[in-house]
C-alpha positions as CSV (number, residue, x, y, z in Angstrom):
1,X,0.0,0.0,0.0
2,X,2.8,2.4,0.7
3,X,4.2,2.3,-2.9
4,X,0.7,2.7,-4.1
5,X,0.5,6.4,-2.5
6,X,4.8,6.8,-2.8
7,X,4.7,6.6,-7.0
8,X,1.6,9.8,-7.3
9,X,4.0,11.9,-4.8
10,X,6.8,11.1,-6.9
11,X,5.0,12.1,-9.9
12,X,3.4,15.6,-8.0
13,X,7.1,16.5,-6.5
14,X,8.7,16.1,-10.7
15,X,6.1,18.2,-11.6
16,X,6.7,20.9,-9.4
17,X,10.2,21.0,-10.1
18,X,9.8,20.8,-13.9
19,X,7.3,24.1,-13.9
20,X,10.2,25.8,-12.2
21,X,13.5,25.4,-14.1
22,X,13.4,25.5,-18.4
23,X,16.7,24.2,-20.1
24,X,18.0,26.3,-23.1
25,X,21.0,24.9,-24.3
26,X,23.7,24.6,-21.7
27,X,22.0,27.3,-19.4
28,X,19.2,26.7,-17.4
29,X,15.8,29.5,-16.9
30,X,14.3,29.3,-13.3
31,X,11.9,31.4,-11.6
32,X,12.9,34.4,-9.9
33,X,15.4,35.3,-12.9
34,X,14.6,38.7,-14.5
35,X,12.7,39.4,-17.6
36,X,15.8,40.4,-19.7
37,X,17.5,37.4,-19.1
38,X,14.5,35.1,-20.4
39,X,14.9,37.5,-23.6
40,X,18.5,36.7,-23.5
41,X,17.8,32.8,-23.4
42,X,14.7,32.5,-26.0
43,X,14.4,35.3,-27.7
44,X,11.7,38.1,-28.5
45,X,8.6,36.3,-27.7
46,X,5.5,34.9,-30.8
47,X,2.6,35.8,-28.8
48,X,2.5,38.5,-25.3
49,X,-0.9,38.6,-23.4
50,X,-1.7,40.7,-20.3
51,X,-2.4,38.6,-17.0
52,X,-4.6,40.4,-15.0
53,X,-5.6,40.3,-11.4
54,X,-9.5,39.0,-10.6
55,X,-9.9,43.1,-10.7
56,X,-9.0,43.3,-13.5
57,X,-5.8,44.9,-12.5
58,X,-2.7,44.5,-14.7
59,X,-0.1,42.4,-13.0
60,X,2.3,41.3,-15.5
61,X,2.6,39.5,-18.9
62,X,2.8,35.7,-20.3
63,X,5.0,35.5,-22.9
64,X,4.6,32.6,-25.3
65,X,7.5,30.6,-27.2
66,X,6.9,28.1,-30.0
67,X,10.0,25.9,-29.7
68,X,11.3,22.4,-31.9
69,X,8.9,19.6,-31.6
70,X,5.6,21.3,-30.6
71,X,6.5,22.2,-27.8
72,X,5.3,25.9,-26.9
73,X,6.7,27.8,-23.6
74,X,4.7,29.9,-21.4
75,X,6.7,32.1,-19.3
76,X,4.4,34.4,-16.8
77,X,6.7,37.7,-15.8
78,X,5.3,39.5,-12.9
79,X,7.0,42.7,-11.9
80,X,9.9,41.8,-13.9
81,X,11.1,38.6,-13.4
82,X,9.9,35.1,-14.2
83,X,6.9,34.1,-11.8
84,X,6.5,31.0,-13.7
85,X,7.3,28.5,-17.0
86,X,5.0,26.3,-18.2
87,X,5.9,23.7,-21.1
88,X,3.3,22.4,-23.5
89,X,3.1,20.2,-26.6
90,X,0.9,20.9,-29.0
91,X,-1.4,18.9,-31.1
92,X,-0.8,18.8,-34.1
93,X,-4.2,18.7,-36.5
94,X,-4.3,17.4,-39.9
């Protein structure tokens, strides 16, 4: 029973460390790092949008990156540094 409930907290605690830390190359982009260095590492963004808070209020902006493979980066920048990276693949239709 203990592995049972061991292997989902595994899988939770790789998750949370993924969404935090983005290889590029040989260098690595983690939360907390500023806004010009995620420029540095990939690039003027494809796609901006404004994240808003439930007021309404601007906060900051998520910056989208299309990379090889399908995958596309989301990197949320609040107050000027890197508040969170999110990496998706995308389906590809047709």
């Amino acid at each position: 029973m203990r592995r049972l409930l061991l292997i989902p907290l595994l899988a939770v605690s790789l998750n949370v460390f993924a969404g935090n830390t983005l290889r590029v190359g040989q260098q690595v982009l983690t939360v907390g790092d500023t806004a010009a260095h995620t420029i540095d590492l990939l690039g003027t963004p494809s796609y901006k949008e404004p994240v808003e808070n439930r007021f309404g209020a601007f906060r900051g902006e998520r910056w989208q990156y299309t990379r090889d493979n399908g995958h596309v980066v989301e990197v949320t920048i609040i107050a000027g540094k890197v508040a969170a990276i999110e990496d998706h693949v995308e389906e590809r239709r047709g």
